[in-house]
Residue frames relative to the residue before (quaternion, step in Angstrom):
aa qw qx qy qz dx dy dz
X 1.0000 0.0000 0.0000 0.0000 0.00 0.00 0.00
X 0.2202 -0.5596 0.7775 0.1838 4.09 -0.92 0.99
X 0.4718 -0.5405 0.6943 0.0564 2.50 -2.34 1.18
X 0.0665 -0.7573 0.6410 0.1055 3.34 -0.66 0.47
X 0.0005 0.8605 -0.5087 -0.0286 3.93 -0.79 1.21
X 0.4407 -0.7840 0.4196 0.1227 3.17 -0.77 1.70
X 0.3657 -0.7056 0.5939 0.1250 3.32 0.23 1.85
X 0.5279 0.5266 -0.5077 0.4316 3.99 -0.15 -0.50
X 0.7683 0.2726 -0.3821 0.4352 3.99 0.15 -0.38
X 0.6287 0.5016 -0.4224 0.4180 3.68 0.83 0.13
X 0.2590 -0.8873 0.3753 0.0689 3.21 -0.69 1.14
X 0.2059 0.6910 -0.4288 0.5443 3.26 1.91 1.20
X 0.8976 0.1860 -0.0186 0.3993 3.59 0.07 -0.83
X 0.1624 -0.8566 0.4892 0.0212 3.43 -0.87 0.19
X 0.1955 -0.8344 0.4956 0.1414 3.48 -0.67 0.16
X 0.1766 -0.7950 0.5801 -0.0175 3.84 -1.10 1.16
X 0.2396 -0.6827 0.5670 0.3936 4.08 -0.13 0.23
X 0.7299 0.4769 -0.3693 0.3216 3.78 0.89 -0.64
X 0.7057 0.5292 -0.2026 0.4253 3.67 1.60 -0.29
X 0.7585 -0.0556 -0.0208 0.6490 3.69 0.29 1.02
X 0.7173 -0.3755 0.3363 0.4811 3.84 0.21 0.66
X 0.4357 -0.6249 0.4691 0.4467 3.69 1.01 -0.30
X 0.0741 -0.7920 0.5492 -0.2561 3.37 0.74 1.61
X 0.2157 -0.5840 0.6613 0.4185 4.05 -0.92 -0.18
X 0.0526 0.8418 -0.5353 0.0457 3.36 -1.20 1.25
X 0.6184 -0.4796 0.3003 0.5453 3.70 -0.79 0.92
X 0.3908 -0.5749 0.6211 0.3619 4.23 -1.07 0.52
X 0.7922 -0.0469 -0.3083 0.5246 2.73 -2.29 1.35
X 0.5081 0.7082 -0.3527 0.3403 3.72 0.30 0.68
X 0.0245 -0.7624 0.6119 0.2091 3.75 -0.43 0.00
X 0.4369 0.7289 -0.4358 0.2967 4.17 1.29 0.15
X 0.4375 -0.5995 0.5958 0.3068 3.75 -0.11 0.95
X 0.4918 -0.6014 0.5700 0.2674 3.65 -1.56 0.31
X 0.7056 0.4623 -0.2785 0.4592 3.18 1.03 -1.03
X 0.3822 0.5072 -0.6341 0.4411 4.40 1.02 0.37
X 0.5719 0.6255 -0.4170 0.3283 3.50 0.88 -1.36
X 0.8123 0.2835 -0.1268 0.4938 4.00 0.37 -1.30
X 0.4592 0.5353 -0.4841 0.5179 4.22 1.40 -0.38
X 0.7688 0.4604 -0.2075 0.3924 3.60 0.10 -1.65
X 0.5363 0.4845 -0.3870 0.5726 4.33 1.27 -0.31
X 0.7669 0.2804 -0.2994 0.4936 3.48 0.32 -1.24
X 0.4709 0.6712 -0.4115 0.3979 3.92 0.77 0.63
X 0.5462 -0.4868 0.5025 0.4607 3.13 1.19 -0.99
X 0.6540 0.5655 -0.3800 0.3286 3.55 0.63 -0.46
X 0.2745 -0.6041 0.7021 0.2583 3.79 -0.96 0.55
X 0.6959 -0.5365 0.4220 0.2232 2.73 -2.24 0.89
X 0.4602 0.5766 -0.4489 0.5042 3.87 1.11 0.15
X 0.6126 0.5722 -0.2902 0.4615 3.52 0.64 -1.22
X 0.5794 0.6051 -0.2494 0.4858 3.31 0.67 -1.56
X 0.7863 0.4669 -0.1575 0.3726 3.81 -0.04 -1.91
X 0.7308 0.5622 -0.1552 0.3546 3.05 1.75 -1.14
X 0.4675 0.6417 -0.1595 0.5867 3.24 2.02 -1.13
X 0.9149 -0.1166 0.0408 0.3844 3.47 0.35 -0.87
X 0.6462 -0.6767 0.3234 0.1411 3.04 0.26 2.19
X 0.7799 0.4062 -0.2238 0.4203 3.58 0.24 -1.72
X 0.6358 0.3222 -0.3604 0.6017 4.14 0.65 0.08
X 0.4848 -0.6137 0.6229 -0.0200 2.42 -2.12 1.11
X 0.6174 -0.5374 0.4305 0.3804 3.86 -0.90 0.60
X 0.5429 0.5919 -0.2736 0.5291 3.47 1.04 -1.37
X 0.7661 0.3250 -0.3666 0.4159 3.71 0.21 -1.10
X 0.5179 0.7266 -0.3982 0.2128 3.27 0.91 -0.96
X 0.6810 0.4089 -0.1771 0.5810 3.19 1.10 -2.32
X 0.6385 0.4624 -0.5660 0.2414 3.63 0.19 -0.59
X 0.5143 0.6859 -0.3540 0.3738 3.86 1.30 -0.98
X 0.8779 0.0849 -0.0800 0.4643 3.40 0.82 -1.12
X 0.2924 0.5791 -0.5708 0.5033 3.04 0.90 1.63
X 0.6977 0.5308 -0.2841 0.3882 3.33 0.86 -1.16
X 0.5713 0.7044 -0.1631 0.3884 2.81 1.58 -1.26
X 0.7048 0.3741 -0.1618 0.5806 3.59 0.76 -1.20
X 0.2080 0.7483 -0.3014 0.5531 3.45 1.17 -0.37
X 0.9281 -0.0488 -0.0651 0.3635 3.33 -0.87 -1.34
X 0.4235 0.6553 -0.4451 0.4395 3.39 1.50 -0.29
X 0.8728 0.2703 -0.2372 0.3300 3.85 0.50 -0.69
X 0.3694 0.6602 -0.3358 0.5612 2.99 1.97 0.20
X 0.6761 0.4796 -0.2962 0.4746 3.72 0.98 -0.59
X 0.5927 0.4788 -0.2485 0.5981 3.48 1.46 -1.13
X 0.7259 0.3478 -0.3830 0.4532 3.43 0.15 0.12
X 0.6525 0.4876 -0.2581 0.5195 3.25 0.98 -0.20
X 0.5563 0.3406 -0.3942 0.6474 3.88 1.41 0.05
């Protein structure tokens, strides 16, 4: 079974149809979430990350993978 997680309750990120294809992206922010999880499973640390792309905040960062971990164990508890 894929999890599907309803970015809309995380209040780090947002979504626009006119701003990246309507991507979920860091708020006030044109950075896709997913550079946030491509650019980790690269090798990059979250400095690197913060450092690459100016427009996000540390705060958003942890809020992303808080939310993240969040629903990942909210699903496991729910299988």
């Amino acid at each position: 079974m894929v999890a599907i997680m309803d970015w809309a309750s995380c209040n780090a990120v947002e979504r626009d149809s006119k701003k990246v294809s309507g991507a979920w992206l860091f708020r006030d922010s044109r950075v896709p979430v997913t550079a946030l999880f491509e650019n980790l499973e690269g090798g990059a640390s979250i400095e690197d990350f913060l450092m690459w792309f100016p427009g996000v905040s540390k705060a958003q960062v942890e809020a992303v993978l808080e939310y993240t971990i969040q629903s990942l164990n909210c699903d496991r508890q729910a299988a």
